[in-house]
VEXVEX-876972 format. One record per residue: residue in one letter; x, y, z of N, C-alpha, C in turn. Coordinates in steps of 0.1 Angstrom, whole numbers, padded with zeros to 4 digits, always signed. Layout:
aXYZXYZXYZ ...
END
This chain:
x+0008-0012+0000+0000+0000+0000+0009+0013+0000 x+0004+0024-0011+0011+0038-0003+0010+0040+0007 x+0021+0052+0008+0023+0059+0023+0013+0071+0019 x+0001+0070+0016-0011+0083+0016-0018+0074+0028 x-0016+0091+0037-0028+0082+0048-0032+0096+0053 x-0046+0093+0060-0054+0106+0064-0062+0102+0077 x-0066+0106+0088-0071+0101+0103-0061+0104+0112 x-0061+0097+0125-0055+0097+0134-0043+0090+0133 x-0030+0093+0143-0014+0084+0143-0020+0072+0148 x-0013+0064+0144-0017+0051+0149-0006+0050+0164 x-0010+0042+0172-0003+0042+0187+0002+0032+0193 x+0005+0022+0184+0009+0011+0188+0010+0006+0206 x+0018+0021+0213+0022+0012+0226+0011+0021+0236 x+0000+0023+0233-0011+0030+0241-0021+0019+0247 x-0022+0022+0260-0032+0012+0267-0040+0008+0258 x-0044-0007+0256-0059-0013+0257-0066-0019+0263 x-0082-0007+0266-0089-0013+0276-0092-0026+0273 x-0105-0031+0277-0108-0045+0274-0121-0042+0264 x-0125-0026+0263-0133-0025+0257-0133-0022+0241 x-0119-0022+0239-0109-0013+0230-0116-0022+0211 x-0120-0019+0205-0117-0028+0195-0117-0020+0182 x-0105-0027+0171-0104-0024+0160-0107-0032+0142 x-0112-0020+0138-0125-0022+0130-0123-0021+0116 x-0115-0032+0107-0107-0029+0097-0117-0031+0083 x-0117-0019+0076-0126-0020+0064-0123-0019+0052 x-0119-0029+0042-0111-0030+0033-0121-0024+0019 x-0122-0015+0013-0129-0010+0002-0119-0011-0010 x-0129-0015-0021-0130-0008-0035-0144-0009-0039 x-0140+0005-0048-0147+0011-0054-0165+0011-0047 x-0163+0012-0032-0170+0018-0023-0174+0026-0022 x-0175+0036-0027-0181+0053-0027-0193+0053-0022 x-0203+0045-0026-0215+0043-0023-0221+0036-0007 x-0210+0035-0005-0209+0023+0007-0204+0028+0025 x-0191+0034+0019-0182+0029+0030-0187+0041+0038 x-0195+0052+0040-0196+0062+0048-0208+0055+0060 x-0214+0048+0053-0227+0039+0063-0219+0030+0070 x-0210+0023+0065-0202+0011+0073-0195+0019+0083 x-0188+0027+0084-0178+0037+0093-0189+0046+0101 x-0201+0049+0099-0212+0053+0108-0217+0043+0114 x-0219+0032+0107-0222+0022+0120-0208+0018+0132 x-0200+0018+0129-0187+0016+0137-0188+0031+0148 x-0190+0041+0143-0187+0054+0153-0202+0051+0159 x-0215+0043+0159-0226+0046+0169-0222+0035+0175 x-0217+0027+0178-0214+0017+0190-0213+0022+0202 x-0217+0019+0209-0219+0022+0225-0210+0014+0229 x-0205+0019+0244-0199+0014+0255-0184+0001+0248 x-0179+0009+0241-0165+0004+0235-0159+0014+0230 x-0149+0016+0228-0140+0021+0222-0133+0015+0205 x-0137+0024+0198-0136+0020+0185-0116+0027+0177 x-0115+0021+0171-0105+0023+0163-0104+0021+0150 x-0114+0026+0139-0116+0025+0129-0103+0027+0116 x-0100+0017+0107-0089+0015+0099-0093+0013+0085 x-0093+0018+0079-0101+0018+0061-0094+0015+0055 x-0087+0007+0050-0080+0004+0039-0084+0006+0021 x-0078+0013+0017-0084+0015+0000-0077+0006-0007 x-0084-0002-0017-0075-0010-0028-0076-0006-0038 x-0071+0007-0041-0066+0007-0054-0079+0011-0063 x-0093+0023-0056-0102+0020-0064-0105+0033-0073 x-0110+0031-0083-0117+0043-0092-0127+0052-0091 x-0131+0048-0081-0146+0053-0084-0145+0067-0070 x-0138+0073-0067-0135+0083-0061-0137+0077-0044 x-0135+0065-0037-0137+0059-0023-0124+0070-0018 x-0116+0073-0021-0109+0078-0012-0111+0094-0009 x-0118+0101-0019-0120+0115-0015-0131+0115-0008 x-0144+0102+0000-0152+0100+0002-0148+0100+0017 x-0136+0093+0015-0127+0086+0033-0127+0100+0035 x-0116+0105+0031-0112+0120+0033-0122+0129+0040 x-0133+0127+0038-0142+0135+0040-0147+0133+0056 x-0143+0118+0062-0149+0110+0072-0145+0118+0084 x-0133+0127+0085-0131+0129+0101-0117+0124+0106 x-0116+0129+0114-0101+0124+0123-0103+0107+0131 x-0118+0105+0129-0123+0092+0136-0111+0081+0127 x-0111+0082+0118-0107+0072+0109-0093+0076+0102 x-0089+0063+0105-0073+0060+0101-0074+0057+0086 x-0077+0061+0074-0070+0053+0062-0063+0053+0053 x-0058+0043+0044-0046+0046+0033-0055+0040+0020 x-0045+0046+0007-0050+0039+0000-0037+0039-0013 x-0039+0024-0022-0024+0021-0029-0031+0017-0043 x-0017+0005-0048-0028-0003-0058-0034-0011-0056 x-0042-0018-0067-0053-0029-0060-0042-0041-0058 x-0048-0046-0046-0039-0061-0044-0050-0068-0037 x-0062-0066-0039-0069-0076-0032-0078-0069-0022 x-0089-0081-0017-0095-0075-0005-0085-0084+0005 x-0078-0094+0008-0071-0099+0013-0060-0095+0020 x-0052-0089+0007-0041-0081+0017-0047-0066+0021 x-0054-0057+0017-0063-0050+0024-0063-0053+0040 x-0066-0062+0040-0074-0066+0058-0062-0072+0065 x-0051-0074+0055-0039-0079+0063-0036-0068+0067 x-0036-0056+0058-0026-0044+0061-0034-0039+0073 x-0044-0039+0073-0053-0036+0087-0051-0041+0096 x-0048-0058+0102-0046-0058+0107-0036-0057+0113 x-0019-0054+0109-0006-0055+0108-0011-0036+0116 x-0022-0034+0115-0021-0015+0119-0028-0011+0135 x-0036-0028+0134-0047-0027+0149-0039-0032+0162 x-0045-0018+0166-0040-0018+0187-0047-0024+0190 x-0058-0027+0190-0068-0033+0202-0068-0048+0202 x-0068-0050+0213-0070-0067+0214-0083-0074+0209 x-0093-0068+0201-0101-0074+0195-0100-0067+0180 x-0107-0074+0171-0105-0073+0156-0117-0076+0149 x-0125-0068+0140-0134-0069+0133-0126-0068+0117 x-0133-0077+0106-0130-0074+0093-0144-0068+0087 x-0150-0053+0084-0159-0054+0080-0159-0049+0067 x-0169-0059+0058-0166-0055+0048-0170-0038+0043 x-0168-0024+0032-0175-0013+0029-0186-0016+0031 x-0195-0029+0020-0213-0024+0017-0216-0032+0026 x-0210-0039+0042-0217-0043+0055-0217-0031+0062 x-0223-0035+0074-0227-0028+0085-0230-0033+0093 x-0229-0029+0110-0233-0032+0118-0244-0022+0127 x-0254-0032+0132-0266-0024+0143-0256-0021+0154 x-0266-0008+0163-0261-0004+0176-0260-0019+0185 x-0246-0019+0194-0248-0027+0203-0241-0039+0202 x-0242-0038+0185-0236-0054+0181-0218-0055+0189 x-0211-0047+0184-0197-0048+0191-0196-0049+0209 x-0203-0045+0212-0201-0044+0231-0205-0059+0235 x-0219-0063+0227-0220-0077+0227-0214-0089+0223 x-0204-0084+0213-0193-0099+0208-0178-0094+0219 x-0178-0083+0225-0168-0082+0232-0173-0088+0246 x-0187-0089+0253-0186-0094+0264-0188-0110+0261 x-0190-0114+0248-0189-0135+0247-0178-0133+0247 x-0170-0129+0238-0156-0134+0243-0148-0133+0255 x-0148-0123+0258-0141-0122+0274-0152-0131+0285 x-0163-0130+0281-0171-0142+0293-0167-0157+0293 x-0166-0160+0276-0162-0174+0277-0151-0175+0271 x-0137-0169+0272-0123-0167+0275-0124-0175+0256 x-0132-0165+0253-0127-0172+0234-0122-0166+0226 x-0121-0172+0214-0107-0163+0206-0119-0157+0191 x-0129-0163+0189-0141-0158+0178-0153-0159+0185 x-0158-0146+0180-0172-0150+0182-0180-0142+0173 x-0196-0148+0174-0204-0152+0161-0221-0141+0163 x-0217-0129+0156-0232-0121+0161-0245-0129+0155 x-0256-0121+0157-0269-0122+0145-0264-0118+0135 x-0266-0123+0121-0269-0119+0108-0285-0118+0104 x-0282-0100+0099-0294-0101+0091-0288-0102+0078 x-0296-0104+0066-0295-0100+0053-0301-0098+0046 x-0297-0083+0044-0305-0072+0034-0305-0067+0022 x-0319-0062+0015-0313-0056+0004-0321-0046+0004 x-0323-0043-0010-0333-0028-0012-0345-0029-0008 x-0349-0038-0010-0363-0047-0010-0373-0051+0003 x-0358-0053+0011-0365-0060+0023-0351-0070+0027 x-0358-0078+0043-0343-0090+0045-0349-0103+0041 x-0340-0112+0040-0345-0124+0037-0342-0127+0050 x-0352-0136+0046-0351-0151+0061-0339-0150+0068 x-0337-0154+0081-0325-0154+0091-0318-0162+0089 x-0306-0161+0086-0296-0172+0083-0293-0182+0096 x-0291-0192+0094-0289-0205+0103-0272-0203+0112 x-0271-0198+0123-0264-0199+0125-0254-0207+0132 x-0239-0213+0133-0235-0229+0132-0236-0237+0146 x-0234-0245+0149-0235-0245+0162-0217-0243+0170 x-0217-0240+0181-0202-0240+0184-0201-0251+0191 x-0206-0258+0199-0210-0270+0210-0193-0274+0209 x-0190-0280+0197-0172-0282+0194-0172-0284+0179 x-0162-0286+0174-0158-0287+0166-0163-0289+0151 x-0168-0304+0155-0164-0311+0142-0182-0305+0139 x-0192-0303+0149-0201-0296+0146-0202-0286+0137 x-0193-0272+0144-0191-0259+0138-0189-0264+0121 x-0173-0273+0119-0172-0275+0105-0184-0280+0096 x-0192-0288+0104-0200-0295+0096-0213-0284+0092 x-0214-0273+0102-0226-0267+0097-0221-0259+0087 x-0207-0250+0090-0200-0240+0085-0199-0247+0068 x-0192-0256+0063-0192-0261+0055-0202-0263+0044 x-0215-0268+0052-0225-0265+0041-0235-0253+0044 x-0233-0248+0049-0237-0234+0043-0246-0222+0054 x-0246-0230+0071-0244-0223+0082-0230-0213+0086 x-0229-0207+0076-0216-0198+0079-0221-0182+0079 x-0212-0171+0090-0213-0161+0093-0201-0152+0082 x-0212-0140+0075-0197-0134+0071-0188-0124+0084 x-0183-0117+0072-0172-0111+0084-0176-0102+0090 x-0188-0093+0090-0194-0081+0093-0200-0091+0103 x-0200-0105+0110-0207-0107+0121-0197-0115+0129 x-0184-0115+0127-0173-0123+0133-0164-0109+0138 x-0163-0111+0153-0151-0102+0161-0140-0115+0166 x-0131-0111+0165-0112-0121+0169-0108-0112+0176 x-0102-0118+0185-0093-0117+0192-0077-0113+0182 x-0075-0103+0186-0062-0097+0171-0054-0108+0172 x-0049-0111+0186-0038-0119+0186-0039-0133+0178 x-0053-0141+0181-0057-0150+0178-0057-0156+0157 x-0059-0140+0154-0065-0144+0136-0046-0142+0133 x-0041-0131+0141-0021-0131+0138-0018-0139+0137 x-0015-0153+0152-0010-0162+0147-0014-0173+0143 x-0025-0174+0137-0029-0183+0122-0020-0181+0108 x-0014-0166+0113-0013-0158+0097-0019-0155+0085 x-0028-0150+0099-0041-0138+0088-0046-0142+0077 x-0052-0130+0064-0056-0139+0058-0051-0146+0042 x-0054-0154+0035-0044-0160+0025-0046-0150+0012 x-0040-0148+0012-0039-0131-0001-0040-0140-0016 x-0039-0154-0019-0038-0162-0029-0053-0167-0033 x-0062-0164-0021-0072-0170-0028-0084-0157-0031 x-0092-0160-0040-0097-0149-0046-0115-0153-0043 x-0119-0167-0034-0131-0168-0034-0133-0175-0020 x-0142-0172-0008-0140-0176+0001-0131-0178+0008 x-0125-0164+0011-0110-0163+0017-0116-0165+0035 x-0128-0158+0037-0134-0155+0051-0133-0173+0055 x-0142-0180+0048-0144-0192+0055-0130-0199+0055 x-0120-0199+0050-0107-0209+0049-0105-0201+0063 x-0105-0189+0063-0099-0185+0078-0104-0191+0089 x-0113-0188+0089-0123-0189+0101-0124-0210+0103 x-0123-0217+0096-0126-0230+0095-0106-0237+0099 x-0097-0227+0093-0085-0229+0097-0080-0225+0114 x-0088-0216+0117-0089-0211+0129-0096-0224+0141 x-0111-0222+0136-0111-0241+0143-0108-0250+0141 x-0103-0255+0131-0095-0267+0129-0082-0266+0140 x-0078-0255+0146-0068-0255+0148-0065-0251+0165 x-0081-0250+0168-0084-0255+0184-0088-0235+0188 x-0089-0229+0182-0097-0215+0187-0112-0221+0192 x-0109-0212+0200-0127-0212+0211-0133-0205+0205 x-0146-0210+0204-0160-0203+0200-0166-0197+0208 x-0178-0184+0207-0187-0179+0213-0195-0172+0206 x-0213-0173+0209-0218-0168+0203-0224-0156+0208 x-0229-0142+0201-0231-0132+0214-0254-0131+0204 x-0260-0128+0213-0275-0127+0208-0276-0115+0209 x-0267-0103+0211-0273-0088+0215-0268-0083+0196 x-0277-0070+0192-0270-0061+0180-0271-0076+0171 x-0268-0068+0159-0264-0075+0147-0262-0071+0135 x-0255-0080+0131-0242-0080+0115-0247-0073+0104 x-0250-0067+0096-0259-0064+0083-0254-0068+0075 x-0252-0078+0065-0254-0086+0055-0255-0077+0042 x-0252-0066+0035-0257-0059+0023-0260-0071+0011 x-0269-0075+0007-0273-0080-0012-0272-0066-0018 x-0264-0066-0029-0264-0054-0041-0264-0063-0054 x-0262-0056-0064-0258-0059-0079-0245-0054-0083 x-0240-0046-0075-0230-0040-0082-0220-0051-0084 x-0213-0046-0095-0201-0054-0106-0191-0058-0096 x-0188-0050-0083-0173-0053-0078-0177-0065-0062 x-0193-0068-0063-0190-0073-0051-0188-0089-0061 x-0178-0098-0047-0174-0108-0055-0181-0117-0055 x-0193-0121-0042-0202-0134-0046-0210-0130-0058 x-0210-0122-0062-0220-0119-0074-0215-0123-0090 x-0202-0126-0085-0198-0133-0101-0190-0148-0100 x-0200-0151-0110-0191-0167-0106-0181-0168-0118 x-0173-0180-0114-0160-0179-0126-0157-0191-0119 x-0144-0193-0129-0134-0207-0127-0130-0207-0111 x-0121-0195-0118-0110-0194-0109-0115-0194-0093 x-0126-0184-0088-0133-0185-0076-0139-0204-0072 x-0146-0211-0082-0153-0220-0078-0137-0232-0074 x-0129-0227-0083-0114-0237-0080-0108-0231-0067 x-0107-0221-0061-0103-0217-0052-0114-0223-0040 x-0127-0220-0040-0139-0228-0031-0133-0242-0026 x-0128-0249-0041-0128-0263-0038-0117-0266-0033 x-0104-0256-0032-0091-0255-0026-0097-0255-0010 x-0103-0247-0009-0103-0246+0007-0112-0257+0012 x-0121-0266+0006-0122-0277+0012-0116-0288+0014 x-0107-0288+0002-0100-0301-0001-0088-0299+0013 x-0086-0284+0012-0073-0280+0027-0082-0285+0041 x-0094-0279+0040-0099-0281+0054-0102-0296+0059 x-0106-0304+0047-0107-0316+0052-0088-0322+0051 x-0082-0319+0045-0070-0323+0051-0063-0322+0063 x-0068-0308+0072-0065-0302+0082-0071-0314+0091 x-0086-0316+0089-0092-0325+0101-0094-0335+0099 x-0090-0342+0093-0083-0353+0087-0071-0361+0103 x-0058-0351+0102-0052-0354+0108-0055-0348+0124 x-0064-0345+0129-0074-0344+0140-0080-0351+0149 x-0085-0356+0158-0091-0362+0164-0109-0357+0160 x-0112-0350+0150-0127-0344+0146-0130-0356+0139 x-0124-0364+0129-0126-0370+0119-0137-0377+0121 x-0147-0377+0114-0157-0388+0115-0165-0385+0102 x-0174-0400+0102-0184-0400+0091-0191-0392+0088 x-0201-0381+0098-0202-0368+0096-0199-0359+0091 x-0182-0356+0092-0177-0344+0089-0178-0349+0072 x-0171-0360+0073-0173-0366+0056-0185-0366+0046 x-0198-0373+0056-0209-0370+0047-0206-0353+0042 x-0204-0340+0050-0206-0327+0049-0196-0324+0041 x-0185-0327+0038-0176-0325+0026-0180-0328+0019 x-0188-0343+0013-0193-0352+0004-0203-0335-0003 x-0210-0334+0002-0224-0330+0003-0219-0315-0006 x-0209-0301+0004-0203-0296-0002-0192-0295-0013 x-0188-0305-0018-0181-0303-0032-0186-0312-0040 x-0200-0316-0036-0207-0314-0050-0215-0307-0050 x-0221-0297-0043-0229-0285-0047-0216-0276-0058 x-0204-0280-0055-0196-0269-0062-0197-0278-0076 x-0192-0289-0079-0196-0296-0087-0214-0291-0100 x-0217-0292-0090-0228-0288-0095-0230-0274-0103 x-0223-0267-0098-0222-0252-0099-0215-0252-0112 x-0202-0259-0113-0195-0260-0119-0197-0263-0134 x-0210-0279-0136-0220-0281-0146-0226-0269-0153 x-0234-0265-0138-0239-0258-0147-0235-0240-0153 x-0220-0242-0154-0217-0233-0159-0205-0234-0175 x-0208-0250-0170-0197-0255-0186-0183-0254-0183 x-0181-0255-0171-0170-0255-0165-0164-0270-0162 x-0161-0277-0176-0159-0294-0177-0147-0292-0174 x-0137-0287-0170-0127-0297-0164-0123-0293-0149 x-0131-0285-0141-0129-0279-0127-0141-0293-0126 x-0151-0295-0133-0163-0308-0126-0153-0317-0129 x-0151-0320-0139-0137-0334-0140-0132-0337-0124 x-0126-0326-0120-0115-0325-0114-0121-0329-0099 x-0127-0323-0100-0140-0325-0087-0146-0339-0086 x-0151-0343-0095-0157-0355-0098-0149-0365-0093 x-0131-0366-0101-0122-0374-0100-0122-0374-0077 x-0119-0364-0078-0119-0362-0061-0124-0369-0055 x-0140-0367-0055-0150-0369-0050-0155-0389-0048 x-0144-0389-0061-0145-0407-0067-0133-0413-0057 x-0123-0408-0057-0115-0413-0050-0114-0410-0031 x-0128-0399-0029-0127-0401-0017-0138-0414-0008 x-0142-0419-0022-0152-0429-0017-0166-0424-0016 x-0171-0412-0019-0185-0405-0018-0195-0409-0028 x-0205-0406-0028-0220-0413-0037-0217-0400-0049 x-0218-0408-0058-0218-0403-0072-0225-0381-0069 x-0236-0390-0066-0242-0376-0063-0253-0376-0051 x-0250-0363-0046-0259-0358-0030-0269-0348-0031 x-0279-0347-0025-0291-0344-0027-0305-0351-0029 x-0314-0342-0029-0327-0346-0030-0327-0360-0040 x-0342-0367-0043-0344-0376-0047-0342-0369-0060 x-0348-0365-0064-0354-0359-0078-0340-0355-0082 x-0329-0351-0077-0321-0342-0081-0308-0354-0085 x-0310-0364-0079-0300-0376-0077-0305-0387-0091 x-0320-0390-0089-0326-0396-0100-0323-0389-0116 x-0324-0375-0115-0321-0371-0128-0305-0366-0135 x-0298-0365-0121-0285-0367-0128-0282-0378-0132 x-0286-0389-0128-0284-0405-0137-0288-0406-0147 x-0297-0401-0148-0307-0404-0163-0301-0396-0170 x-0297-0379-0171-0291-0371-0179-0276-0368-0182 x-0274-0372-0168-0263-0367-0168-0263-0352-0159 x-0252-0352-0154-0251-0339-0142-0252-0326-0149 x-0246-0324-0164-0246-0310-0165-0262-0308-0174 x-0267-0319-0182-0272-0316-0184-0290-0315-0175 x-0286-0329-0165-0301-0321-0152-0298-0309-0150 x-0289-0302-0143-0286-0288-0142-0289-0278-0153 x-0289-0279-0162-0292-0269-0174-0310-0270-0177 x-0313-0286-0174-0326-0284-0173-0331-0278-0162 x-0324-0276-0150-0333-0269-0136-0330-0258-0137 x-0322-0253-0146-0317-0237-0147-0329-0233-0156 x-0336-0236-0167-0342-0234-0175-0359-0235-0168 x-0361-0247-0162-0375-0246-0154-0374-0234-0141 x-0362-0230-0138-0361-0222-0127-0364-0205-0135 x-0363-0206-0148-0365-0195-0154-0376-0192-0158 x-0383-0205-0166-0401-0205-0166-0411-0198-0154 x-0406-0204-0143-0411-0199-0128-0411-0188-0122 x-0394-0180-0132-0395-0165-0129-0398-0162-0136 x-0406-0160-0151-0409-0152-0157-0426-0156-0156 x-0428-0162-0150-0444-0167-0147-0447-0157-0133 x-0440-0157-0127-0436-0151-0114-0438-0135-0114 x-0432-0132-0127-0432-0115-0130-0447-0114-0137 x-0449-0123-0146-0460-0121-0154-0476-0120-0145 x-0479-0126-0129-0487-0130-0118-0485-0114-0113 
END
């Protein structure tokens, strides 16, 4: 990152209370975004905030936006290298002994931080896990399922298929996500869950807090990254499972459980992968998936029956296509 920076000196050797926490927000091309994310951070009650914005490198004018924010806020901005090293550089900058990664177009409700700071210091843990809502223009959708922490091999197995919190609802312990070594700047899709799943795999304590909560933004815009699928992200997805089950593998977690739930997860990617004509990341998956001993295919009846009969990419192209009848019947009602 350049040396352009605008906010407060950073203070490395200045007391931290217990209330103390810093709140790293890695933007591009945020303009639209990042002044609501950094207003939710300055209404938190009964903590002490240390707000850190990191710019990657973006176009769309996020930095004369920062600029505008106040002495509240520490940020730099360089060329793009990622949202990854972004939030490294953040955290390589945070005093406080707790750590949020939030993303620009998230946000958090009043309350939510004072509540992930008293789980953790109540149950001496190194993550913990707020409410998520998730919102759009529209309205929220349904309440996401959040995983269980009870131990381990549970968390993986919810987290995995698809009880996972993003990072606008996870506070760390700074020290805790450092020596993991932060986050992997190589992967470009699901960098949050390889962390967080490397983190327990690796014996971090859990806690969940019920007070405030995470905000979840749904947009369209071009730069958020679940919004575009590709090779390279769905090969990176399957990197971090093929890692995680190798992690707990050599664990005392291991069991048929955690397996069914790997099983189950890389072939939804599999699937994905069909139905996007992406034949040799499914190859590759497939091959995996054969050699780890798992059922051809997982899922419903209907969905298992007709990948035999058709074939995988092509059931998928059919339910992509009846999924489009339903929405334009949908619009037309």
């Amino acid at each position: 990152m350049a040396d352009l920076k605008r906010g407060f000196s950073m203070t490395p050797d200045r007391p931290a209370p217990t209330t103390f926490v810093s709140v790293v927000i890695p933007c591009y091309n945020a303009a639209g975004f990042v002044a609501r994310a950094v207003e939710s951070v300055r209404g938190q009650e009964e903590v002490e905030t240390q707000i850190i914005a990191i710019d990657d490198g973006s176009t769309d004018g996020t930095p004369d936006v920062l600029s505008k924010l106040g002495q509240a806020v520490f940020w730099e901005t360089g060329a793009n290298a990622g949202a990854c090293a972004a939030r490294n550089r953040g955290l390589a900058l945070a005093d406080a002994p707790f750590t949020m990664f939030l993303d620009a177009d998230d946000y958090i409700e009043p309350g939510t931080l004072a509540a992930l700071v008293a789980a953790l210091s109540e149950d001496n843990a190194d993550i913990a896990f707020a409410p998520v809502i998730e919102r759009t223009n529209t309205g929220d959708r349904p309440p996401r399922r959040r995983p269980r922490t009870g131990c381990t091999s549970e968390f993986v197995i919810d987290w995995i298929t698809g009880s996972y919190i993003p990072p606008c609802g996870v506070l760390w312990r700074t020290e805790t996500v450092r020596s993991i070594g932060g986050w992997d700047e190589n992967l470009r899709k699901n960098q949050d869950g390889e962390l967080v799943l490397r983190a327990a795999i690796a014996g971090a304590k859990l806690a969940v807090s019920n007070e405030g909560a995470a905000v979840y933004w749904h947009h369209d815009g071009a730069h958020r990254i679940s919004n575009v699928v590709s090779e390279v992200k769905l090969q990176d997805s399957f990197e971090v499972l093929c890692r995680c089950r190798d992690h707990v593998a050599v664990t005392e977690e291991a069991s048929n459980e955690i397996e069914r739930a790997f099983s189950v997860a890389t072939h939804d990617l599999e699937r994905m992968a069909a139905r996007h004509a992406l034949d040799a990341l499914q190859e590759r998956i497939h091959v995996y998936r054969q050699g780890a001993g798992w059922p051809t295919f997982e899922g419903g009846t209907y969905h298992r029956i007709g990948s035999r009969l058709l074939g995988l990419k092509a059931k998928e192209k059919l339910a992509q296509f009846l999924v489009s009848i339903r929405g334009r019947k949908a619009k037309q009602s």
